[in-house]
Every structure is written in C-alpha cells, then in structure tokens.
C-alpha positions as CSV (number, residue, x, y, z in Angstrom):
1,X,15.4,37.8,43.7
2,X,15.2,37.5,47.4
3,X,12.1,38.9,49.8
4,X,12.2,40.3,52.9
5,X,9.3,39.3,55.4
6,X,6.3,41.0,54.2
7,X,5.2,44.0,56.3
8,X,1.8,45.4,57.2
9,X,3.1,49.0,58.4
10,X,3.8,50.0,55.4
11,X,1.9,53.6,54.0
12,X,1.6,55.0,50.6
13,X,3.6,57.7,48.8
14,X,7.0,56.7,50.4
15,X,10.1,55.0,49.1
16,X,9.6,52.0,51.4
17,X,6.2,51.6,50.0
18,X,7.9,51.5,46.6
19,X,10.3,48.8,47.3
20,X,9.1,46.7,49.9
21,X,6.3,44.2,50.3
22,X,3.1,44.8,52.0
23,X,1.0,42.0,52.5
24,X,-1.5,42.3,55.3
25,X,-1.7,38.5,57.2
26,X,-5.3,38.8,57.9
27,X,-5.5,38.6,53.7
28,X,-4.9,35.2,53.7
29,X,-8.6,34.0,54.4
30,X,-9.6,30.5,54.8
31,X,-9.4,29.5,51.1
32,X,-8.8,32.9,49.2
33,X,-6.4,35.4,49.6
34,X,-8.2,38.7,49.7
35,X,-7.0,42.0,50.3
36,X,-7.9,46.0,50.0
37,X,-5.9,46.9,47.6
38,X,-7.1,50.7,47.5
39,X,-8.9,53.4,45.2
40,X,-6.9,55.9,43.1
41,X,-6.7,58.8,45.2
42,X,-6.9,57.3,48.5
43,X,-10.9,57.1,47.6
44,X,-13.1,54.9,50.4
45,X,-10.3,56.4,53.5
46,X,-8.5,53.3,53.8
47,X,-5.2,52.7,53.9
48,X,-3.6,49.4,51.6
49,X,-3.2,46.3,52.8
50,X,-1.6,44.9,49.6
51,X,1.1,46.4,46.8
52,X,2.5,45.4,43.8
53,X,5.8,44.5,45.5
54,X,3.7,42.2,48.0
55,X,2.3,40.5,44.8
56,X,5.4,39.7,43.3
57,X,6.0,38.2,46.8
58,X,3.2,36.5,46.9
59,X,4.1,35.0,43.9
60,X,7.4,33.8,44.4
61,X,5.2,32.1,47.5
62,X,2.8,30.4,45.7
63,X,5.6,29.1,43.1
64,X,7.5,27.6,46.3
65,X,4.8,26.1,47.8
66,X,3.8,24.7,44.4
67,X,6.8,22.8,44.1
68,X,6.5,21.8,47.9
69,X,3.3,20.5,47.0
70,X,4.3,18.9,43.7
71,X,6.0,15.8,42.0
72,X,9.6,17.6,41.8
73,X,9.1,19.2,38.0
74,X,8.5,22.8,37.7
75,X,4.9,23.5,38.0
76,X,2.8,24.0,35.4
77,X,0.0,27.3,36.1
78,X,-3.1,29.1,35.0
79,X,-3.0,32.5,35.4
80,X,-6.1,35.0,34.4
81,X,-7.9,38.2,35.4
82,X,-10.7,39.3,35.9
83,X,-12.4,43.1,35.3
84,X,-11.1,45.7,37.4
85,X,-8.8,48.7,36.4
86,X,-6.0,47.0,38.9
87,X,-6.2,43.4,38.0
88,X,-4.1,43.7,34.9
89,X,-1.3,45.1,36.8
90,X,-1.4,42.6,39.9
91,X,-1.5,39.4,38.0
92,X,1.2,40.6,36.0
93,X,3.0,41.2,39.1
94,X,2.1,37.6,40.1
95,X,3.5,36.3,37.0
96,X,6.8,37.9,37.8
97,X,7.0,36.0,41.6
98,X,6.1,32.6,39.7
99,X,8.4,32.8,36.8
100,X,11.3,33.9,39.4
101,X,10.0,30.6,41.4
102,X,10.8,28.5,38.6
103,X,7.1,28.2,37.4
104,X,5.7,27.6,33.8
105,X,2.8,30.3,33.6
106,X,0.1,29.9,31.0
107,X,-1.5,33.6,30.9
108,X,-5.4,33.2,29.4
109,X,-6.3,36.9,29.7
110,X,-8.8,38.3,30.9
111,X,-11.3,36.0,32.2
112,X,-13.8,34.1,34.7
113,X,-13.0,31.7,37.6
114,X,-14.3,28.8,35.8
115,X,-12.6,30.1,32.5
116,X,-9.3,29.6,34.5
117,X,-10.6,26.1,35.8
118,X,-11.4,24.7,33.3
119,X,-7.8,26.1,31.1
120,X,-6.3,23.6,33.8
121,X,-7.7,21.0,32.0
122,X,-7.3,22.1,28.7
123,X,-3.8,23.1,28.9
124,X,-2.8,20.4,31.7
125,X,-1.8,22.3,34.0
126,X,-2.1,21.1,37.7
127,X,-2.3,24.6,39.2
128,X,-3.9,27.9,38.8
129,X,-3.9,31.5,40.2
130,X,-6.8,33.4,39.3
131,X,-6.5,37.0,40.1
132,X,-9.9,38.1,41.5
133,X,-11.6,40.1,44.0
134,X,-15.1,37.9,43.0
135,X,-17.9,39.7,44.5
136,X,-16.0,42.3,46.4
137,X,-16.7,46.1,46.1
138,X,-13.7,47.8,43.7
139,X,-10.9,48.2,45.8
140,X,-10.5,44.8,46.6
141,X,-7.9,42.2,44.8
142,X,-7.3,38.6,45.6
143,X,-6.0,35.5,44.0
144,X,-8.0,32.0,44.1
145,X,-5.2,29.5,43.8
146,X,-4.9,25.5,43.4
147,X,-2.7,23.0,42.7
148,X,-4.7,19.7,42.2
149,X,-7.7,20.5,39.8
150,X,-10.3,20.5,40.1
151,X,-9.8,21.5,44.0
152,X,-8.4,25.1,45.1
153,X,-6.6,25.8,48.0
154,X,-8.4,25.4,51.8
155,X,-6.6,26.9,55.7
156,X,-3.7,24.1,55.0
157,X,-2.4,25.4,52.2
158,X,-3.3,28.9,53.0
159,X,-1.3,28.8,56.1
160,X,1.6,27.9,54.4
161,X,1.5,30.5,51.8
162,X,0.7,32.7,54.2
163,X,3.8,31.4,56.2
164,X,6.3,31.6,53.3
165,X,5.8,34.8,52.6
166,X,5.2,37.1,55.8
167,X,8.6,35.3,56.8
168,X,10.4,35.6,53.7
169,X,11.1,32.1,52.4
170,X,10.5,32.3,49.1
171,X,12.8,30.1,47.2
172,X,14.3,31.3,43.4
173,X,14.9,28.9,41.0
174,X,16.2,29.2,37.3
175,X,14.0,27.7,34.6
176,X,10.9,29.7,34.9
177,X,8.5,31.0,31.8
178,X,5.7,32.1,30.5
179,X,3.7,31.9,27.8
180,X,0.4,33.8,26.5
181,X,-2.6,31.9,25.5
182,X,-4.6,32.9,23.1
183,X,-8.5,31.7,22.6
184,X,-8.7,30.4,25.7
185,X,-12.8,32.3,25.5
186,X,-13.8,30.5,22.6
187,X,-12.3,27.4,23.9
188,X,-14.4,27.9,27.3
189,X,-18.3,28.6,25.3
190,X,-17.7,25.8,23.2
191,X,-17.4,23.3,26.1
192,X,-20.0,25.2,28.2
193,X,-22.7,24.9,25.6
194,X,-21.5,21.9,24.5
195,X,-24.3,19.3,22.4
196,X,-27.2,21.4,24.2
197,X,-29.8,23.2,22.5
198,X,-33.0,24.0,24.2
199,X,-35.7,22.3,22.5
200,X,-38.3,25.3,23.0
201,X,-37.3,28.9,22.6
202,X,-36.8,30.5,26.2
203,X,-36.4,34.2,26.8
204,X,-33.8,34.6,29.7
205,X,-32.7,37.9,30.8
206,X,-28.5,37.4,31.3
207,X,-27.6,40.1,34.1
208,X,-23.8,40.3,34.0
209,X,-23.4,43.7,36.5
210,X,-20.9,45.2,34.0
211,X,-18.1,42.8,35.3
212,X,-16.4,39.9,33.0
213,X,-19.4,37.7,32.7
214,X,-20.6,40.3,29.9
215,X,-17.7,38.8,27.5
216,X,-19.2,35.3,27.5
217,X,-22.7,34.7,28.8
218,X,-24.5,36.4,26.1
219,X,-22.8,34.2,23.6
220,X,-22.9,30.9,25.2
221,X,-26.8,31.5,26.5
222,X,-27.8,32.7,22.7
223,X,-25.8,29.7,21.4
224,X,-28.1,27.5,24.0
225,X,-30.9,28.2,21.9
226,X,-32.2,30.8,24.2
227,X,-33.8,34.2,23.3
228,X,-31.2,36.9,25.3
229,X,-32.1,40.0,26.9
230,X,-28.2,41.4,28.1
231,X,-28.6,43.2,30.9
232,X,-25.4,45.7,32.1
233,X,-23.4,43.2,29.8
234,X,-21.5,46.1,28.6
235,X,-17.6,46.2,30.3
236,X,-17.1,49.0,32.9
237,X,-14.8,48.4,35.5
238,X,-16.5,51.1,37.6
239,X,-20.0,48.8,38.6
240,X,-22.1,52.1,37.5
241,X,-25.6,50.3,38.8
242,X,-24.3,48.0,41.4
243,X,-21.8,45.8,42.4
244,X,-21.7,42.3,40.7
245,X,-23.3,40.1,43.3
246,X,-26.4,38.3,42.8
247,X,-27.0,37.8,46.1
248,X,-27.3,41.2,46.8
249,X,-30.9,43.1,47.2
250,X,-30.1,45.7,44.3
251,X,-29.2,43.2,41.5
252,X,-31.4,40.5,42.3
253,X,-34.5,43.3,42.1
254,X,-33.0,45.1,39.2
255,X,-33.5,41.2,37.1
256,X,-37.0,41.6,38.5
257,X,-37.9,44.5,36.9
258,X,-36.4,43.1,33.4
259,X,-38.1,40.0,34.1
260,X,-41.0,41.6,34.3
261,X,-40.3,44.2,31.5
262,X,-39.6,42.0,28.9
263,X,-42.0,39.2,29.8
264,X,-39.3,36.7,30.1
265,X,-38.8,33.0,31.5
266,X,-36.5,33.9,34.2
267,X,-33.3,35.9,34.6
268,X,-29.8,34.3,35.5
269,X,-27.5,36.7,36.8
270,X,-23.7,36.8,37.1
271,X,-21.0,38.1,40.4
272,X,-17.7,39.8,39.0
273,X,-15.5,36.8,38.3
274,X,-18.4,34.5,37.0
275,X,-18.5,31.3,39.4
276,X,-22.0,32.1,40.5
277,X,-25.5,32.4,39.2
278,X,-28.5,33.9,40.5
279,X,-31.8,33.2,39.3
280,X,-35.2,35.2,39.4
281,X,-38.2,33.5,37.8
282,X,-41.0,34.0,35.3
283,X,-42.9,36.0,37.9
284,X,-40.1,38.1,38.9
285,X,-39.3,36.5,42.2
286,X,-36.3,36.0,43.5
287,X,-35.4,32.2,43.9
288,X,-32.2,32.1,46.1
289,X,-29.6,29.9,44.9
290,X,-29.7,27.2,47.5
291,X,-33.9,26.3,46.5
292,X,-32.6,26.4,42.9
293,X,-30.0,23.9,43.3
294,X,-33.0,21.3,45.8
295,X,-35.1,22.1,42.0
296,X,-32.1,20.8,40.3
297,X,-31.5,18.2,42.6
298,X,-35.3,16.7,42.5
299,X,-34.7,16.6,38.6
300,X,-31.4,14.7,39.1
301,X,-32.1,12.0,41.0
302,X,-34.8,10.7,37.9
303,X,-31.6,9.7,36.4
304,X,-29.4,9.0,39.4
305,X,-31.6,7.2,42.6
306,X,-29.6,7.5,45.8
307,X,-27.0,10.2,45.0
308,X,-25.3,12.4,47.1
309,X,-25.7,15.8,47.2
310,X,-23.3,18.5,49.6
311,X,-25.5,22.1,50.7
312,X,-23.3,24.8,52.6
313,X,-24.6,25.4,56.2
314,X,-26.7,28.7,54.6
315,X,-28.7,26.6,53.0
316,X,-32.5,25.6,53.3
317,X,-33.3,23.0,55.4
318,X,-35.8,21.9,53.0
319,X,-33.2,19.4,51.8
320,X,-33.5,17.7,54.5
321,X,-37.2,17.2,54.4
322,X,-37.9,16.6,50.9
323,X,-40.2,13.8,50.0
324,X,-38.9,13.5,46.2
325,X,-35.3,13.2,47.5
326,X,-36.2,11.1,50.0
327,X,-38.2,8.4,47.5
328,X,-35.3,8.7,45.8
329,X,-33.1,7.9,48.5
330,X,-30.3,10.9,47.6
331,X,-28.6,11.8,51.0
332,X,-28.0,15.1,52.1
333,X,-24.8,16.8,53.6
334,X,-24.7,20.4,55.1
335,X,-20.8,21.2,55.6
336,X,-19.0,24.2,56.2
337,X,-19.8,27.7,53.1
338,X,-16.9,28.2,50.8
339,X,-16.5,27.5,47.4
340,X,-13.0,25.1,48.3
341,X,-15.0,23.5,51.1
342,X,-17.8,22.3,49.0
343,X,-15.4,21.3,46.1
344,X,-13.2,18.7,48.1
345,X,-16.5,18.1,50.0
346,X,-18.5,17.4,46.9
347,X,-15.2,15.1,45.8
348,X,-14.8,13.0,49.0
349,X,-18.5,11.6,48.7
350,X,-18.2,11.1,45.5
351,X,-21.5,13.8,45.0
352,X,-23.2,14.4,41.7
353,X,-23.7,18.2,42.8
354,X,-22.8,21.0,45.4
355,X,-24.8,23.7,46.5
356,X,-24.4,27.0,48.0
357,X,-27.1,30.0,48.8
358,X,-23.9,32.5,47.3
359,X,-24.9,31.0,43.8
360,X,-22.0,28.7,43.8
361,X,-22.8,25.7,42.5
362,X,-20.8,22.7,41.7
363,X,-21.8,19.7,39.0
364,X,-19.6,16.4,39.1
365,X,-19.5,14.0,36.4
366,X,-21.6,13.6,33.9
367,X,-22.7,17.4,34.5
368,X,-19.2,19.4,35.0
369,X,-15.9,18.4,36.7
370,X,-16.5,19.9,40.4
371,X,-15.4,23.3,39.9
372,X,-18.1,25.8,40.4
373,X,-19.6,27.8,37.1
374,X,-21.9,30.3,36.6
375,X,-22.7,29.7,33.1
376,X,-22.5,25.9,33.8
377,X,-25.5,26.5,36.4
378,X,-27.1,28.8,34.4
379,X,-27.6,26.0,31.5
380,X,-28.3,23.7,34.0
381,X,-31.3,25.4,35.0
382,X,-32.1,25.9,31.5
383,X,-32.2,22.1,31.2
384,X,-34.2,21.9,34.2
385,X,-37.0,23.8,32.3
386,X,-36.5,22.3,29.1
387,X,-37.0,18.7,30.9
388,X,-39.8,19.9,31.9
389,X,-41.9,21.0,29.2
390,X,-44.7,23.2,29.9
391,X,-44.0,24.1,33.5
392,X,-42.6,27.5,34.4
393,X,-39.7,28.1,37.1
394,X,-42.5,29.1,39.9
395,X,-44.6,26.3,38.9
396,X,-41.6,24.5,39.4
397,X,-40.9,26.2,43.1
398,X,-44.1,26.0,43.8
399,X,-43.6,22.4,44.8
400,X,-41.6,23.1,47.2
401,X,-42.2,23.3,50.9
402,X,-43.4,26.7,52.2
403,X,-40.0,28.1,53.3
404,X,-39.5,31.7,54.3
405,X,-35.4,32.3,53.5
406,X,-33.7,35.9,54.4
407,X,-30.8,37.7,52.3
408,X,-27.8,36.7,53.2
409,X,-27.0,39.7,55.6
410,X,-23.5,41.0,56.6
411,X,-22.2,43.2,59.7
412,X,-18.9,44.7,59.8
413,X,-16.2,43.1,62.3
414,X,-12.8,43.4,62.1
415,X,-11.0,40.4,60.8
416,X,-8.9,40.2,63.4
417,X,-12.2,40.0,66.0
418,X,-14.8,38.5,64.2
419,X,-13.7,34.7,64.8
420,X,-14.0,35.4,68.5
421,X,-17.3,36.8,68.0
422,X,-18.5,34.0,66.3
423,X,-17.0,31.6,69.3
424,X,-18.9,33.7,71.7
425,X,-21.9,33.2,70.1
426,X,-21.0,29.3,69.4
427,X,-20.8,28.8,73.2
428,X,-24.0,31.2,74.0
429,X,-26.4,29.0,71.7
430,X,-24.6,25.7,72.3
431,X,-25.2,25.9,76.3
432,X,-28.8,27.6,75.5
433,X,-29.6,24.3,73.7
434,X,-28.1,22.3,76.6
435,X,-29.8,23.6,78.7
436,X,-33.3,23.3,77.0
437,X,-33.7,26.5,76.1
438,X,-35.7,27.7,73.2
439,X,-36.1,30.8,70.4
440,X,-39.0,32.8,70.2
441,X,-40.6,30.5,71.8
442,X,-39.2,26.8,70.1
443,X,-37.2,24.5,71.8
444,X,-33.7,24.7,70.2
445,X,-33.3,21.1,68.0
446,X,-30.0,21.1,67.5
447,X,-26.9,23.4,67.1
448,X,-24.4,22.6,63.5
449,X,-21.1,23.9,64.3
450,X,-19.4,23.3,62.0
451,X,-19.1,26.6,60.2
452,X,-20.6,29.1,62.9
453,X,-23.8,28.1,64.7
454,X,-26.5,27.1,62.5
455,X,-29.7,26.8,65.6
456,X,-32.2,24.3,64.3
457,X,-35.4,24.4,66.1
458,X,-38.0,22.3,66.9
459,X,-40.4,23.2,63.9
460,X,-37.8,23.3,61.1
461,X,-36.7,26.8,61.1
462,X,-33.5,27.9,62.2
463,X,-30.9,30.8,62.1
464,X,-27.0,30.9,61.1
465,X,-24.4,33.3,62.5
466,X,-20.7,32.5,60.5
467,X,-17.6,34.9,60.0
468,X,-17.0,35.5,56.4
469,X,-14.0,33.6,54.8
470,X,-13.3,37.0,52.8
471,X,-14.4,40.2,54.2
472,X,-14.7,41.5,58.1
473,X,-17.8,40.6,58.2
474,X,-20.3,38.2,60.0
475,X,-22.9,36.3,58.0
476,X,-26.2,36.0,59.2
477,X,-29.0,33.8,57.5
478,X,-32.7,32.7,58.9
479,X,-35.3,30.8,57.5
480,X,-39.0,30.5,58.6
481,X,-41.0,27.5,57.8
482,X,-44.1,29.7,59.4
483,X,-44.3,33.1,57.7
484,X,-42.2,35.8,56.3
485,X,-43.4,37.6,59.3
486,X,-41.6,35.2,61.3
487,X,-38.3,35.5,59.4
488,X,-38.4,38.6,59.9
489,X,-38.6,38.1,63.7
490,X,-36.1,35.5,63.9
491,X,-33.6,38.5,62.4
492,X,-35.3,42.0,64.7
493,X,-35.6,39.8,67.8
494,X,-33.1,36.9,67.7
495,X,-30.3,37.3,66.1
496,X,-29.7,41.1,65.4
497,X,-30.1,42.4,69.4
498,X,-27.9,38.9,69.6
499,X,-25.2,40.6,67.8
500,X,-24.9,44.3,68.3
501,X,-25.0,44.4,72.3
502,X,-21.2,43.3,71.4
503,X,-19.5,46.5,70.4
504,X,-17.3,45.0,67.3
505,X,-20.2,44.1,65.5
506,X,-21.0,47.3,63.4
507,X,-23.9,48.1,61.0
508,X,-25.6,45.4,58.4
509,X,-25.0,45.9,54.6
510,X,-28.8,45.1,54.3
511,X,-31.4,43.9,56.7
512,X,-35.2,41.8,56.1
C-alpha cells in the first residue's frame, strides 16, 4: 500500500477522515511521538490530531526508516500496549504499517515500557515500538520507538520519521510478519526480581493509579520478600482517582495517606506505562525522584569509587555538593530531561546510573541494562533499605543537605510557540547574568542551557524554565537551599510574573 503525505486539516465524521492519514507534525516531539488522539464523543472539545489511517502511516514510516537505519535484513520489532481503551486498536494499526514495510513484529500484549525493553533482549530484536501515551491524561496516544537497544529514538531519528511520513515516502516491501508472543509478563517479573529477597520484611504500599503497572508490581514486589499494600492496582482504563503520574500532587499525597494508614516503610508508585517510580517514605513525605536516585547514588559508590552518574537539568543541585560522592570521587553530569537523552547519555560515559526528577531512572550494568524501569527502581530502593539495616527512608534523607525542591509545575503553550518562549527567556536570563544581575536578591552563578535555562545562583539555589518534549507545555522547577518559604518565592516572584506577562503562556496545572 502507498500513503499520501499525511494531513493535519483533516476533521472527524467525514469520508476523508475515514481514508486518509492525519498525523499532526507538531506530534513528533523530541524523542516520543505523542499525539491527541481524542475522547469518544468529541469529550475534552478538541479536535484529533492523530487516526488510525495516520498510524498505519506511521508505521509503514518507522518500518522504512528501520531498514534505513539497519544492516540490510528485515527488521526484527517489539510491539506492546499499554492500558487505555484506544491503545489496542492503534498498535494494531501500527502493526499493519510495519508488516506492509517488510518488518518482523513480535506483539507481547499488553504491557509496560520496560516490559517492551527488556522483550528486545529476550527475543533479539534490535527495535521496538511501544504504543503509549505514559503519563498523559486519556486522550492521548503515542509510540516510544528504537532501533538499537537499549537506546530509543532522539530529534535525529525523529525528524526523519517525521519526514517520511508527512511527505509520503513510505517504502513497501514483501516479506513482512508477525507473530504473537505469549508470556512475555512472566518472563519480565522473573528477571525483575531476579536472586533478590529482602532480608527483613518491609511493608511497601505499591500505587499503580489503575494503569498497567497493576498487572505486575504487586507480584514482583510480594515475590521481593516485601509485605504489599496494592493501592488502585485494580485495571480501569478510565483513571477514576487520578491520572497515573507520580509526580503529580494528587498521587504522590494519596501514597501519603496509605503510608500513613497502614503504618508502612514507604510507598513506590507507578505512571501509566510503568518506566517511573515515585517514592514517599515511612513518614509520609514525599521524596521526589531526583533526592532518591543522590540516596541511591551515595549507596553505590561503596561498591563502585569514582563512578559516573548522569541527573536531568530538573534535578537537585545537591549532587553537586555532596560530600559522600565527593569522598568517593563519583562525577556528576546534569544534561538535557528526557528519558532518550539520559539513556545515550548515561551510555556515552559509561555511567552506573541515570537520574531524572520525572521518576525515570536508569541502572547500567551490574544493576539493569540502561533502559529506564519502574519496578527495577522500585527494588532498587528496596535494596537501598535492606543495605541498610535499621535505618528508615527519612533517616536515610535526612542526611541529606537541607534542600527545599518544588513540583514539577506546567503552563499551557502551544507547541508550535512554546520553543520560542523558552528562547526568549534563554536570552532574558543569559544577558541578566552578563550583566551581573541577580534574583531576589543573589547574584546569578551561572546559566545551563542546555535544555532551557537552568539560573544557578550564588548560594546554591536556582530555578529551571524548559519546553516539554511531549505536551504544550512549559516546565518550571525551583529549589531553595534557604527555606520552603523561599521556594516558594523563587516561583510567586521570579519565575511565574516571568512567564505570564507573555500572553502564550496560559494557566499552571499546579502551583507551590
């Protein structure tokens, strides 16, 4: 079959709409592809940016560029789901792009991120096209896609896809096939949990949001040794407490209260296509994801002096500062957020581990092998404890330095704006700190550019304004090394009056 270019004009409940591809451009993100696929009903007054014809399109894409990007036999590729009412029906409409591309597809099912990762292994297949919308509201559909394990796909390859399809160059080829793989869930717990048994009992509260998580964590956590309290474990593809996202206020305090309630050790907490883990401790405070991973990091280098470790640019800037890494002689790199920018990072300097403030976190050798996994985090924390007999999580993170961190905090901006945004602000805070200027009253440090601004100032707190790789959105981050009070003021009286005097930034999804 032959595509036309992909359109973006076309509406719903027509014949062209039927039979033509829609693919919106501004869906092919940085290192996902991510689009709003739509609501039955019309529900949420947006109009589709994606159909099923667009997917197969998008499929016989991917299959072309696979064998652009391979050794010259038909690729061999992943394919799974995750937990929506739609993602059945769009990876199946995938499949039918690849096969038609002269792909071999190897369909596990429903499953995680990670599940699909790690299939590429234990099938041997170089590629894989995971149909997920991650931590996205329902609605939303994408596809994380690789073709080198255990890396996925970053703007290069992205821009080629995106290329290949919106102009209509898919290539056919005979040959294609597929095949359904069965036990691919069992196959993932057993190599999660692996030889590890906790050595004390631990009660750990597993929050899985209702999303796919809910089909393994409670299984592989229980056969960890641990004592498991399942929290919305139970499918339902319509969220009914919350969306999926432990990064987000609502989940991260609804593991509190459980915490709490059920006198546990900590919670871990799962997003919608499992490939991050939040944690709340025995206290029922919320540890963000980037201060877990400088825990995990102290506890590392006993076994491994002088590593590398790779933090995303949202990320404390305790790392930087802390005296056990620093006895240890680890090194430190903050590079651009994204789960495909840390993973090739992470590779290139040969890191033992990744960390990002999402909950993505990324263990190398002899831990994982560099793909990010929420349940591998999760027993990686587990570890931590059990390491450390007779110290609870805040004991633990109570030897950190005093470090006030915010949500991670979104305003709307269309896609097609928000990069110019960011570059406005870039060159705003860039010639501030030129020209000596300060925040609140500290001089400005420095200014990382290298994914947004990140504004270092003079007594180690700083703020960060990004675009989101997936959503029109912009990110926002601060951290305080004097109070929460002042956190809070970097964000009312920095950052926020910063952003909205520019009328395409819209409203925050949640605010300190």
């Amino acid at each position: 079959m032959t595509y036309p270019p992909a359109r973006a004009d076309l509406r719903p409940n027509t014949a062209a709409f039927e039979v033509l591809p829609l693919v919106k451009p501004t869906g092919f993100r940085e290192y996902d592809a991510r689009w709003w696929f739509g609501l039955p009903g019309g529900a949420a007054g947006k109009s589709p940016e994606l159909n099923l014809m667009g997917v197969q399109a998008l499929g016989a894409g991917l299959g072309t560029l696979l064998w652009a990007l391979g050794d010259g036999t038909a690729p061999r590729v992943v394919v799974g789901h995750d937990f929506r009412f739609y993602s059945l029906s769009i990876k199946q409409a995938l499949t039918i792009g690849l096969v038609e591309a002269g792909c071999h597809v190897m369909d596990i099912g429903l499953a995680l991120s990670p599940v699909a990762y790690f299939a590429q292994y234990a099938l041997d297949a170089p590629a894989v096209a995971m149909v997920t919308a991650s931590h996205n509201e329902n609605g939303w559909t994408g596809v994380k896609m690789g073709a080198a394990r255990p890396l996925t796909f970053g703007p290069d390859e992205m821009g080629r896809l995106r290329d290949i399809v919106l102009g209509g160059r898919q290539k056919a080829r005979p040959g294609g096939s597929l095949v359904r793989v069965e036990g691919m869930r069992e196959r993932y717990i057993d190599d999660v949990v692996g030889e590890f048994r906790l050595s004390r009992p631990l009660r750990v509260v597993a929050a899985c949001g209702n999303g796919a998580a809910g089909h393994y964590a409670i299984e592989a956590l229980t056969r960890m040794g641990a004592d498991v309290v399942p929290m919305d474990a139970e499918l339902d593809w319509t969220f009914p407490r919350y969306n999926p996202n432990p990064e987000d206020a609502a989940m991260l305090h609804a593991m509190a209260e459980q915490v709490r309630a059920h006198g546990a050790d900590l919670a871990v907490g799962f997003d919608g296509d499992g490939d991050r883990c939040g944690v709340v401790d025995d206290t029922g405070t919320e540890i963000f994801a980037d201060k877990i991973g400088l825990l995990l990091a102290r506890d590392m280098v006993r076994d491994h002096p002088g590593a590398s470790f790779v933090v995303d640019v949202k990320s404390t800037g305790l790392y930087a500062t802390d005296p056990v890494l620093a006895a240890a002689g680890a090194r430190v790199d903050y590079f651009k957020t994204g789960h495909s920018y840390i993973k090739r990072r992470t590779t290139e300097l040969d890191a033992v581990a990744g960390f990002e403030k999402s909950g993505h976190f990324f263990f190398r050798a002899p831990y994982g092998r560099g793909y990010d996994d929420g349940l591998v985090a999760a027993r990686e924390v587990l570890r931590l404890l059990d390491r450390n007999r007779g110290r609870t999580l805040s004991a633990l993170a109570a030897d950190l330095a005093p470090a006030w961190t915010s949500l991670t905090m979104s305003a709307h901006c269309d896609d097609e704006r928000k990069y110019g945004v960011v570059d406005s602000v870039v060159a705003e805070y860039t010639a501030l700190h030129a020209a000596g200027g300060a925040l609140l009253g500290r001089r400005i440090q420095s200014v990382n550019t290298v994914n947004g601004a990140r504004v270092a100032l003079e007594d180690g707190s700083w703020v960060l304004v990004r675009a989101s790789s997936n959503k029109p959105e912009l990110v926002v981050v601060v951290e305080s090394v004097r109070s929460e009070d002042d956190m809070r003021a970097l964000f009312r009286d920095e950052v926020k009056p910063r952003l909205t005097r520019r009328p395409e930034v819209g409203a925050f999804n949640q605010e300190v």
